[in-house]
Structure formats: structure tokens, C-alpha cells
VMD Tcl script that builds the backbone (N, CA, C; Angstrom):
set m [mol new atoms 399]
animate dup $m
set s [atomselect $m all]
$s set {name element resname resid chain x y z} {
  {N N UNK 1 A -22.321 -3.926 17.837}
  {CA C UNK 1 A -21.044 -4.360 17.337}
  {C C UNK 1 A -21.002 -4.130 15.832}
  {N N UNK 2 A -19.785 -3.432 15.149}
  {CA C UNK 2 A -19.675 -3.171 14.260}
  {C C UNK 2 A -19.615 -4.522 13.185}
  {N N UNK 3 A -19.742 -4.642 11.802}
  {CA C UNK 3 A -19.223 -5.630 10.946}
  {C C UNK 3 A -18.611 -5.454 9.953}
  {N N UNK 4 A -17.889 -6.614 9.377}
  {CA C UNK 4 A -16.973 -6.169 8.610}
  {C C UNK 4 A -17.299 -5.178 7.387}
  {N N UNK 5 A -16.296 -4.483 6.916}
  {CA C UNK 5 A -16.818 -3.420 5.887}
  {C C UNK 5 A -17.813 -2.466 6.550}
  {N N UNK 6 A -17.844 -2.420 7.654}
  {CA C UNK 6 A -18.706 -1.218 8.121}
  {C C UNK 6 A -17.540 0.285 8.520}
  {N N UNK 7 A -16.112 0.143 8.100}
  {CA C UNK 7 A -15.238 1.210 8.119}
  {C C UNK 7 A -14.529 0.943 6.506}
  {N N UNK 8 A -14.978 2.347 6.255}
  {CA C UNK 8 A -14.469 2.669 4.792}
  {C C UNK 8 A -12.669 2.911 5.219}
  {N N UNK 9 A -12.257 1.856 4.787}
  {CA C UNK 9 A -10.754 2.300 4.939}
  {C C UNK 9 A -9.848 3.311 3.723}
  {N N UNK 10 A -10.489 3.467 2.809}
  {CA C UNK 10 A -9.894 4.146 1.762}
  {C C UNK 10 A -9.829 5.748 2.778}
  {N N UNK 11 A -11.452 5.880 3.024}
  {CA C UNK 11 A -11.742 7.764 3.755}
  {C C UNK 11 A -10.876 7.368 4.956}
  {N N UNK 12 A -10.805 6.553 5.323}
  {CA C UNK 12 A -9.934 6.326 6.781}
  {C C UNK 12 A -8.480 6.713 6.688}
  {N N UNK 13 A -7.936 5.962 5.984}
  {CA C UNK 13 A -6.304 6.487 5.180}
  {C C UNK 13 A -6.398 7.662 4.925}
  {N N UNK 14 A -7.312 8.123 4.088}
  {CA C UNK 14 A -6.785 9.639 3.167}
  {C C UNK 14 A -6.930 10.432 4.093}
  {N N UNK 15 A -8.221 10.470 5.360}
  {CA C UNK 15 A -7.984 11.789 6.272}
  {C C UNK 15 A -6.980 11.555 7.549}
  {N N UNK 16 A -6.402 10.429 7.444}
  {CA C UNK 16 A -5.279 10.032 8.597}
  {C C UNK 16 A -4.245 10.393 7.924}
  {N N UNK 17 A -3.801 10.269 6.748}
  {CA C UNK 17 A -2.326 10.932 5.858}
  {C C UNK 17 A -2.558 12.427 5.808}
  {N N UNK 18 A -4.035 12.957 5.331}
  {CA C UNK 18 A -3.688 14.378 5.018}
  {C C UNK 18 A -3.657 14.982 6.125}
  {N N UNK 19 A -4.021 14.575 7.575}
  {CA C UNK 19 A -3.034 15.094 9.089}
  {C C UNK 19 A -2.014 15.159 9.261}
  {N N UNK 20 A -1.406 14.039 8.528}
  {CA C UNK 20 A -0.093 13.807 9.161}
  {C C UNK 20 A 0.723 14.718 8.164}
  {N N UNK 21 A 0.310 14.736 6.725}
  {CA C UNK 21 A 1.038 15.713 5.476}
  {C C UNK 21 A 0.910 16.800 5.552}
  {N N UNK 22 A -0.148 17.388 5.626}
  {CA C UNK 22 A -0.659 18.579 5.775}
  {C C UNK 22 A -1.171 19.647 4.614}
  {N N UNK 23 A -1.013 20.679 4.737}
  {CA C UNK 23 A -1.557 20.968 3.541}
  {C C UNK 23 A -1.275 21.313 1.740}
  {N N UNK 24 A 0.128 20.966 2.014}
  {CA C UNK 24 A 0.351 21.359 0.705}
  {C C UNK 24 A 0.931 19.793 0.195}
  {N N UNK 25 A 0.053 18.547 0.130}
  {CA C UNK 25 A -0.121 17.599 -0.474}
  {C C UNK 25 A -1.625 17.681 -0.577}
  {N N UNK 26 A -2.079 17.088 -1.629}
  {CA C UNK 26 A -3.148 16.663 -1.379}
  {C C UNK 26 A -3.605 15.183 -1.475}
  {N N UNK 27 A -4.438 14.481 -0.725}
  {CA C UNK 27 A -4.420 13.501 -0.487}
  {C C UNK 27 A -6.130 12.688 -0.806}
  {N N UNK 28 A -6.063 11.818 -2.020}
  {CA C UNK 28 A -7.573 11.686 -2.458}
  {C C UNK 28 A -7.780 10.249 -3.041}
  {N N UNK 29 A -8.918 10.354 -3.327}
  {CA C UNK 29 A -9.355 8.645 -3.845}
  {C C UNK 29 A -9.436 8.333 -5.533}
  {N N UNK 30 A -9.779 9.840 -6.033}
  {CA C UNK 30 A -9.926 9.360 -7.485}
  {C C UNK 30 A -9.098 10.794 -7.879}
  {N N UNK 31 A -8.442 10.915 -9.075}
  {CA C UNK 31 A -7.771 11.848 -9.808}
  {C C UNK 31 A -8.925 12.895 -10.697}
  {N N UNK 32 A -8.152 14.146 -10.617}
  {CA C UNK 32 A -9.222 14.731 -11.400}
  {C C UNK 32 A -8.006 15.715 -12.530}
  {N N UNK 33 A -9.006 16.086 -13.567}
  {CA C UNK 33 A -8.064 16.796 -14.753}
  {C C UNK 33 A -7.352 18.224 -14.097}
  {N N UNK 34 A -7.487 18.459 -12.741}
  {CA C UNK 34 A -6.483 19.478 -12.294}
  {C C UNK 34 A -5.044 18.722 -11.143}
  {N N UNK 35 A -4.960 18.098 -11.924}
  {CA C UNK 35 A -3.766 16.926 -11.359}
  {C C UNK 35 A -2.723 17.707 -11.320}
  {N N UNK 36 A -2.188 18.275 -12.385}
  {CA C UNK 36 A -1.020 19.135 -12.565}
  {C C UNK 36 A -0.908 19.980 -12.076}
  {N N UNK 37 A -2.200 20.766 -11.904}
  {CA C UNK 37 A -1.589 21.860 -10.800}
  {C C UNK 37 A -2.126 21.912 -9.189}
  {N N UNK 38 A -2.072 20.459 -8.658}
  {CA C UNK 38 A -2.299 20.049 -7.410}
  {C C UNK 38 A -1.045 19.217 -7.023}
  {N N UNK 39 A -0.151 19.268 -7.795}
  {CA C UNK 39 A 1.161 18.293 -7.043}
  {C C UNK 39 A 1.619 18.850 -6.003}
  {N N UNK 40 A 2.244 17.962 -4.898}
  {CA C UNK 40 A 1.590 16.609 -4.822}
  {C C UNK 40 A 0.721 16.107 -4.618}
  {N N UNK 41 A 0.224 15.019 -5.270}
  {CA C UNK 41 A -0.894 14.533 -4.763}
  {C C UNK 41 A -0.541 13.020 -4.302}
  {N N UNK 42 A -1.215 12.604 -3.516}
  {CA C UNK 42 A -1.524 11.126 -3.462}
  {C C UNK 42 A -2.520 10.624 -3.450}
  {N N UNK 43 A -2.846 9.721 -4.477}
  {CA C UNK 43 A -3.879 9.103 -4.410}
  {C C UNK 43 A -4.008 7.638 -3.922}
  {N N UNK 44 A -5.398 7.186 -2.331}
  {CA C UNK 44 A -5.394 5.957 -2.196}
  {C C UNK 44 A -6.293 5.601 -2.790}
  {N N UNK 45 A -6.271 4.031 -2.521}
  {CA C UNK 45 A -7.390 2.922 -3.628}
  {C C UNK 45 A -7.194 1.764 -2.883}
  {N N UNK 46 A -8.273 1.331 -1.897}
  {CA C UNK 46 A -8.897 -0.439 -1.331}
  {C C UNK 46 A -8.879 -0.779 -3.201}
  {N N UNK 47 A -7.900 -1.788 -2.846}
  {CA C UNK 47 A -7.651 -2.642 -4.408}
  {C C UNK 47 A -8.851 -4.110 -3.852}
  {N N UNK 48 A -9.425 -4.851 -5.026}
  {CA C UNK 48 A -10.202 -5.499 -4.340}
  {C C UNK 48 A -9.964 -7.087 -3.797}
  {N N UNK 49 A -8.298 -6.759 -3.999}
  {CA C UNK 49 A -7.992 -8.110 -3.276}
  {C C UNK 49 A -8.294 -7.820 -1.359}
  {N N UNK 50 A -7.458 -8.860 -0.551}
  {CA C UNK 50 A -7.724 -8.344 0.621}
  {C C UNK 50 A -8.712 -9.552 1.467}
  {N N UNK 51 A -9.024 -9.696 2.785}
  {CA C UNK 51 A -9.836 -10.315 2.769}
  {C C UNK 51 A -10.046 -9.697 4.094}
  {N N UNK 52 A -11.506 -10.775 4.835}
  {CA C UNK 52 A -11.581 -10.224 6.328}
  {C C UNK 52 A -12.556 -12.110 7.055}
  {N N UNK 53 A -12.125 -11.943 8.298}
  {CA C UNK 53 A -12.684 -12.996 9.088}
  {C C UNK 53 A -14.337 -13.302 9.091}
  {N N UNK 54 A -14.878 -12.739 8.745}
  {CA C UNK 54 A -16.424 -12.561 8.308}
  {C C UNK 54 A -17.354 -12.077 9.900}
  {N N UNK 55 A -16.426 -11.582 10.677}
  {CA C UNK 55 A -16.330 -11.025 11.620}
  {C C UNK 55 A -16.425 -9.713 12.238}
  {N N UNK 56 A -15.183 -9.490 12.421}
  {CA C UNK 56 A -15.195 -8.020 12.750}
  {C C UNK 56 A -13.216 -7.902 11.738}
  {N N UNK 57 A -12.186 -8.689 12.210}
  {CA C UNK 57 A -11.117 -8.441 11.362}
  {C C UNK 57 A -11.144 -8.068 9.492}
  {N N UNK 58 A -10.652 -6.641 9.318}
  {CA C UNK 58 A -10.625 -7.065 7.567}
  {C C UNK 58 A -9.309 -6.672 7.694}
  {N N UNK 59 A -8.341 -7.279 6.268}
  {CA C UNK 59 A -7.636 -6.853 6.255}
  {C C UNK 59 A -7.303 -6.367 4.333}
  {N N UNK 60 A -7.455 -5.141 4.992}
  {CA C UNK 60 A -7.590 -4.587 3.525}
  {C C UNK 60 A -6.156 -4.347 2.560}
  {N N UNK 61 A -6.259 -4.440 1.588}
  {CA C UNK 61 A -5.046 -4.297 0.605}
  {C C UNK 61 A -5.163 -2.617 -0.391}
  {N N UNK 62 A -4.417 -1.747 0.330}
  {CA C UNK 62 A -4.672 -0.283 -0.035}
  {C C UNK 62 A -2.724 0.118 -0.913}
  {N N UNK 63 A -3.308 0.358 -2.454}
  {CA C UNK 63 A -2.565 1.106 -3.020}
  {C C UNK 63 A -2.434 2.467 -3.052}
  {N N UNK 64 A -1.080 2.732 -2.540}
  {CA C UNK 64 A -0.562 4.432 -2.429}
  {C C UNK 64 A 0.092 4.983 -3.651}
  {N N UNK 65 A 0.016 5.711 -4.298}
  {CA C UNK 65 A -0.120 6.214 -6.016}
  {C C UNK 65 A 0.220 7.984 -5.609}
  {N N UNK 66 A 2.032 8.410 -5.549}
  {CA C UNK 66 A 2.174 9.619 -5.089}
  {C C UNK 66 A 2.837 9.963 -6.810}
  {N N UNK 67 A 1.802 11.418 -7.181}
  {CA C UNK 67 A 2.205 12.304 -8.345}
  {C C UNK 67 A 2.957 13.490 -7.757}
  {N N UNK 68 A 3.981 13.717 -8.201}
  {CA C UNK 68 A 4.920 14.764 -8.208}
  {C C UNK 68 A 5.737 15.196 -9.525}
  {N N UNK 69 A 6.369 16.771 -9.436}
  {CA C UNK 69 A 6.411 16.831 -10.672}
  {C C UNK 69 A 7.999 16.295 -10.759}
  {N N UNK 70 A 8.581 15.663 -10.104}
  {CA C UNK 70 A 9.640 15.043 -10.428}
  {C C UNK 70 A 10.087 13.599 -9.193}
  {N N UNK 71 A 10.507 12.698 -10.357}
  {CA C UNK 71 A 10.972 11.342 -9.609}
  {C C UNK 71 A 11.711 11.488 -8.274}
  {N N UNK 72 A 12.422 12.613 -8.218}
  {CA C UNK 72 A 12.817 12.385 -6.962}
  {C C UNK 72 A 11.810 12.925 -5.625}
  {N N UNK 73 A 11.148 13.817 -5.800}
  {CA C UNK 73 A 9.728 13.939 -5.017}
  {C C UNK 73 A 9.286 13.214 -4.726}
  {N N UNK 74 A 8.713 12.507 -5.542}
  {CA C UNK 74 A 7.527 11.392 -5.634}
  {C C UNK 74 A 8.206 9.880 -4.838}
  {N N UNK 75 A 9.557 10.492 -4.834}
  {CA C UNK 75 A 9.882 8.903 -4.174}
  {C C UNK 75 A 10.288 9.322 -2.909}
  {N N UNK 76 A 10.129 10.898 -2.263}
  {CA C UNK 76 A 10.626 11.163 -1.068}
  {C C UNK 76 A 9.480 11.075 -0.003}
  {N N UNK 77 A 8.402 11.584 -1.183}
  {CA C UNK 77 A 6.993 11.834 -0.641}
  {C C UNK 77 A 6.541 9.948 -0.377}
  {N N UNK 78 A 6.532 8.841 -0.969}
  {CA C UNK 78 A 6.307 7.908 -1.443}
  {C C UNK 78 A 7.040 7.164 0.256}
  {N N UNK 79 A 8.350 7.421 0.256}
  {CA C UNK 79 A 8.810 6.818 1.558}
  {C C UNK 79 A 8.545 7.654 2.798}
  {N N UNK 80 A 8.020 8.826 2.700}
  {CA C UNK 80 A 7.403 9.624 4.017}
  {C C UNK 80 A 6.086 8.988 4.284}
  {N N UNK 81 A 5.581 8.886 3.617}
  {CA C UNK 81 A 4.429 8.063 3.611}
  {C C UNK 81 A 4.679 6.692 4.362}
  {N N UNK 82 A 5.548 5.892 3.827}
  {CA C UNK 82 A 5.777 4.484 3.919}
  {C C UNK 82 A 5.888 4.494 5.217}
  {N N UNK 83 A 7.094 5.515 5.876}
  {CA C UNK 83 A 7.356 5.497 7.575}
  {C C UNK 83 A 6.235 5.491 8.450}
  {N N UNK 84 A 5.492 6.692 8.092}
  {CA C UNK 84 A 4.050 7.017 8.604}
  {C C UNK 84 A 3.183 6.252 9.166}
  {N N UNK 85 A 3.393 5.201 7.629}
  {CA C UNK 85 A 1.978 4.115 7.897}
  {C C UNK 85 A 2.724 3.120 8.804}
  {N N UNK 86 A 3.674 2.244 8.675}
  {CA C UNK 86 A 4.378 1.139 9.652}
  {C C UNK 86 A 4.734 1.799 10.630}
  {N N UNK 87 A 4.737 2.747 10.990}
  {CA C UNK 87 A 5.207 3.372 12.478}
  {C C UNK 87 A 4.262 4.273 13.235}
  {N N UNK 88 A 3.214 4.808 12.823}
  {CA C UNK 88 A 2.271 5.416 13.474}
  {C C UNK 88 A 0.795 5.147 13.094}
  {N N UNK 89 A 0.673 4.430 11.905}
  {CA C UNK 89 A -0.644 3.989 12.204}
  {C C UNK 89 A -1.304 2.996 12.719}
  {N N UNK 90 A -0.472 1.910 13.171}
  {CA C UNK 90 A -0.520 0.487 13.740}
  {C C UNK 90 A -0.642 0.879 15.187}
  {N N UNK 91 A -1.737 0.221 15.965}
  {CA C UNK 91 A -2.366 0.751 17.357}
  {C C UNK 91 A -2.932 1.440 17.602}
  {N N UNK 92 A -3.312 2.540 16.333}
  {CA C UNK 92 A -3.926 3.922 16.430}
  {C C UNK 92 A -5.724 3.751 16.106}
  {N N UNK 93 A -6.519 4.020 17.139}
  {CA C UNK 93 A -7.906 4.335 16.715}
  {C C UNK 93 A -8.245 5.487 16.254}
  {N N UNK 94 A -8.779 5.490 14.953}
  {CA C UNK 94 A -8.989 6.674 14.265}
  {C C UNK 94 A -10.351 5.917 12.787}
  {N N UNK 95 A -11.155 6.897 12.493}
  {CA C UNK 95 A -11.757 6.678 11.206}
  {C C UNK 95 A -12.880 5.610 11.847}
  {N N UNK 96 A -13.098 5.557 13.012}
  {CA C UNK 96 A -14.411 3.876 13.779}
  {C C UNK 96 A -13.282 3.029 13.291}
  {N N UNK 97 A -11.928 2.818 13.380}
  {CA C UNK 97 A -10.820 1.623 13.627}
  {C C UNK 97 A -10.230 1.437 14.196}
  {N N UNK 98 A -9.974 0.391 15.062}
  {CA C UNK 98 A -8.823 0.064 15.450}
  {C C UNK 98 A -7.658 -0.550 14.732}
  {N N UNK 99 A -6.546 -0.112 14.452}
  {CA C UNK 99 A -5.828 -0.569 13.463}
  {C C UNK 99 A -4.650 -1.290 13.937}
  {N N UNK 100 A -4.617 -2.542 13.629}
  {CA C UNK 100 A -3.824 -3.608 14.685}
  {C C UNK 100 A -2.115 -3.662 13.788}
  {N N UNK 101 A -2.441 -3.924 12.556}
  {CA C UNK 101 A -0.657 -3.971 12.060}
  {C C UNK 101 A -1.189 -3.676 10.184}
  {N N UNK 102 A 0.143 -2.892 9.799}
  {CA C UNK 102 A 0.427 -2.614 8.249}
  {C C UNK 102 A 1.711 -2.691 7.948}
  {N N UNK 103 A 1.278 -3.663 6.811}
  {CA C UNK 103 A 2.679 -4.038 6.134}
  {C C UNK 103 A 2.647 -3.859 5.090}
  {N N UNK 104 A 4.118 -4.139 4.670}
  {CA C UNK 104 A 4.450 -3.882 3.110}
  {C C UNK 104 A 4.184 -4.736 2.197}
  {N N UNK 105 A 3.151 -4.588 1.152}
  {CA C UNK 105 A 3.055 -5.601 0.155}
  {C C UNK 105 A 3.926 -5.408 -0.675}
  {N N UNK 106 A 4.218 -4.409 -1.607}
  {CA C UNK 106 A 5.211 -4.003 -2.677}
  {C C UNK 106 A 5.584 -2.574 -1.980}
  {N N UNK 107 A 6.716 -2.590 -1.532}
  {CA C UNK 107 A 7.656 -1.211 -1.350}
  {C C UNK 107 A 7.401 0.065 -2.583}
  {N N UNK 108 A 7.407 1.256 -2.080}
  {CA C UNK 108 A 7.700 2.285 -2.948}
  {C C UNK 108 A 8.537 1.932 -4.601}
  {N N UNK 109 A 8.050 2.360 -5.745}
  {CA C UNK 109 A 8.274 2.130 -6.800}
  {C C UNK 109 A 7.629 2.619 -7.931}
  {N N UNK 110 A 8.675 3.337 -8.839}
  {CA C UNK 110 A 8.670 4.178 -9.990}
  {C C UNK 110 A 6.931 2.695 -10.474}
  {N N UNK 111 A 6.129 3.459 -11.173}
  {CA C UNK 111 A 4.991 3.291 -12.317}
  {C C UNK 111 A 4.825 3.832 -13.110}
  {N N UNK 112 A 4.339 3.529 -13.768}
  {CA C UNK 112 A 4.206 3.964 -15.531}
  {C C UNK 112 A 2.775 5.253 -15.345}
  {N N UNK 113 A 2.831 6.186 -15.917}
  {CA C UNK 113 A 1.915 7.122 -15.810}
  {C C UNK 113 A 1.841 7.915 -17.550}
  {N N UNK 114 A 1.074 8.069 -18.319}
  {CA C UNK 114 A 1.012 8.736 -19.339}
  {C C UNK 114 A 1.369 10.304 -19.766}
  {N N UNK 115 A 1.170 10.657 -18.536}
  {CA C UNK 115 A 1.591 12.282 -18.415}
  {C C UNK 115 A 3.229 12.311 -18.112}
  {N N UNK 116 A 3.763 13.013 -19.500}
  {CA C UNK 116 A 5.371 13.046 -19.268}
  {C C UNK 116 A 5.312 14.460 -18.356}
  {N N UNK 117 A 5.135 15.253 -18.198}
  {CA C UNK 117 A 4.337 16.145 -16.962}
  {C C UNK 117 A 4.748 15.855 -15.344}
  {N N UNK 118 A 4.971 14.593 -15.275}
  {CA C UNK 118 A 4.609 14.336 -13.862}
  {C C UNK 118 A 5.408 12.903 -14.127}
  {N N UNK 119 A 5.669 12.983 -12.843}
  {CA C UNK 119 A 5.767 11.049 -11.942}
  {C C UNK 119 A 5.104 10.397 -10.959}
  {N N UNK 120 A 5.190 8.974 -11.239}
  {CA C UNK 120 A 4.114 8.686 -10.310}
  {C C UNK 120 A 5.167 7.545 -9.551}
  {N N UNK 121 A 5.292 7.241 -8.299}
  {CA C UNK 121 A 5.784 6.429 -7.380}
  {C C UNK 121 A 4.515 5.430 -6.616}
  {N N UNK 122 A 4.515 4.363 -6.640}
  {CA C UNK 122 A 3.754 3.422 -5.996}
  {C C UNK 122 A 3.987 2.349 -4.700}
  {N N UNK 123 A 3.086 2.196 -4.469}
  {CA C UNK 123 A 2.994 0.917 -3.077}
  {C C UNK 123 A 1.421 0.463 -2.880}
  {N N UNK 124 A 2.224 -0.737 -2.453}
  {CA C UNK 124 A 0.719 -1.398 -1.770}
  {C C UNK 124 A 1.132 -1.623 -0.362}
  {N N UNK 125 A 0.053 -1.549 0.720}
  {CA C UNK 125 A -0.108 -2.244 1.910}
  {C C UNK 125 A -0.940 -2.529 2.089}
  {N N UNK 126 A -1.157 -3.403 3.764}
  {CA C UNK 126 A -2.294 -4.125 4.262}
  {C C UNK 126 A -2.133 -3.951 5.464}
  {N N UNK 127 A -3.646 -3.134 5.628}
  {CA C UNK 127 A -4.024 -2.895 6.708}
  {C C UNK 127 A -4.810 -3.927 7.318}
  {N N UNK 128 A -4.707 -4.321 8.627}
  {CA C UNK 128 A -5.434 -5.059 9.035}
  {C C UNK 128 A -6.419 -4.321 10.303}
  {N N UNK 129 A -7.747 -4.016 10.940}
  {CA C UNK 129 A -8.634 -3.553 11.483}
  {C C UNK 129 A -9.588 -4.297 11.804}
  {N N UNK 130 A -10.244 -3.310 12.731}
  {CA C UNK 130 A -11.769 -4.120 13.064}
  {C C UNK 130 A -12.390 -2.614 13.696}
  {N N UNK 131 A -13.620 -2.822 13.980}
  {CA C UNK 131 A -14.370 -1.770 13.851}
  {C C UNK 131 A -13.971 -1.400 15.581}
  {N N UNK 132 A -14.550 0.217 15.799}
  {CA C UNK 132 A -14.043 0.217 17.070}
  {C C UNK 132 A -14.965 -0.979 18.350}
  {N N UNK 133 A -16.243 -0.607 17.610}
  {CA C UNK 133 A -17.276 -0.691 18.891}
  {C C UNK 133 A -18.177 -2.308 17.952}
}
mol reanalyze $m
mol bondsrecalc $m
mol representation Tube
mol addrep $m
């Protein structure tokens, strides 16, 4: 029997979105200095709030962080995403998870990013899981 934190949900998300996106997003955990000429990108991040039953349930709190080179991209890409996750990843075993329900913590929304270059659109959700086996 699996235990908690024994499924990396960050690698779990990013290779379950970059299926569903395909290839001309790219979809990753940390940013690198060829940002600009990889748009779009999205980047996830297990933020370290979140908690789990000390069990097998966690329910993780994962920020979605989509760069595009313009606001209206980034917020099209940002709510394609959003559908994705509340409508097809809830029930789905994938990544050693079973993934029982995801919700919206903070909806899609313009963030502050330093590069006038680019925009960045944000969200948080919470996934809730348990290991498969």
C-alpha cells in the first residue's frame, strides 16, 4: 500500500496537461532563461500549503503559472487548462493516482511578471488523491 507523498503530483500534472496540450505548449516545473522563445509555457508548482490524512488521501494545493506572449493567450490558454482539470482529471488514474475531485482555489488571473516581453495568467487548485495501490 502506497503512502502519502509517495505520488509526486507536480510530474503527475505536468505529464497529464502536456497530453492533453500537446506539443506546442510546453508544460514544466521550474522556468529556464529560454522562456521567451518557448511560449507557451506553463509552469506547475505543489505550493506548500495543502494537506493529507496521514494515510493514503493528500490533497495537494498546485499553482498553474501560463506565459504567453500576450494577455489574451495566456488567459485563453489559462481557462483551457482550467476546463481540463475540473472536467477530465477528476476520476482519472494516471501518474500511481487516483484522482478523486479538483477545485478551484483562485480562478485564472492576470500576475505580475517582470518581463514586459511576456504575460503571465495564474491559478491555484486542489487536487485531492491517493495512491493507486
Amino acid at each position: 500500500m502506497g503512502a502519502v507523498g509517495s505520488v509526486d503530483m507536480e510530474l503527475l500534472v505536468i505529464q497529464w496537461m502536456q497530453a492533453r496540450l500537446g506539443s506546442g505548449v510546453v508544460v514544466r516545473d521550474e522556468l529556464d532563461n529560454a522562456l521567451l522563445d518557448e511560449l507557451p509555457t506553463v509552469q506547475v508548482e505543489r505550493i506548500a500549503a495543502g494537506g493529507d490524512d496521514g494515510f493514503r488521501l493528500d490533497q495537494a494545493l498546485v499553482d498553474v503559472d501560463v506565459y504567453a506572449a500576450s494577455r489574451g493567450a495566456a488567459v485563453a490558454l489559462a481557462l483551457q487548462i482550467r476546463g481540463l482539470l475540473l472536467t477530465q482529471l477528476p476520476g482519472s488514474t494516471t501518474g500511481g493516482a487516483v484522482v478523486g475531485r479538483v477545485q478551484t482555489i483562485a480562478a485564472p488571473g492576470a500576475r505580475p511578471y517582470e518581463n514586459p516581453g511576456l504575460r503571465r495568467v495564474g491559478a491555484t487548485y486542489q487536487i485531492y488523491s491517493h495512491p493507486v495501490s
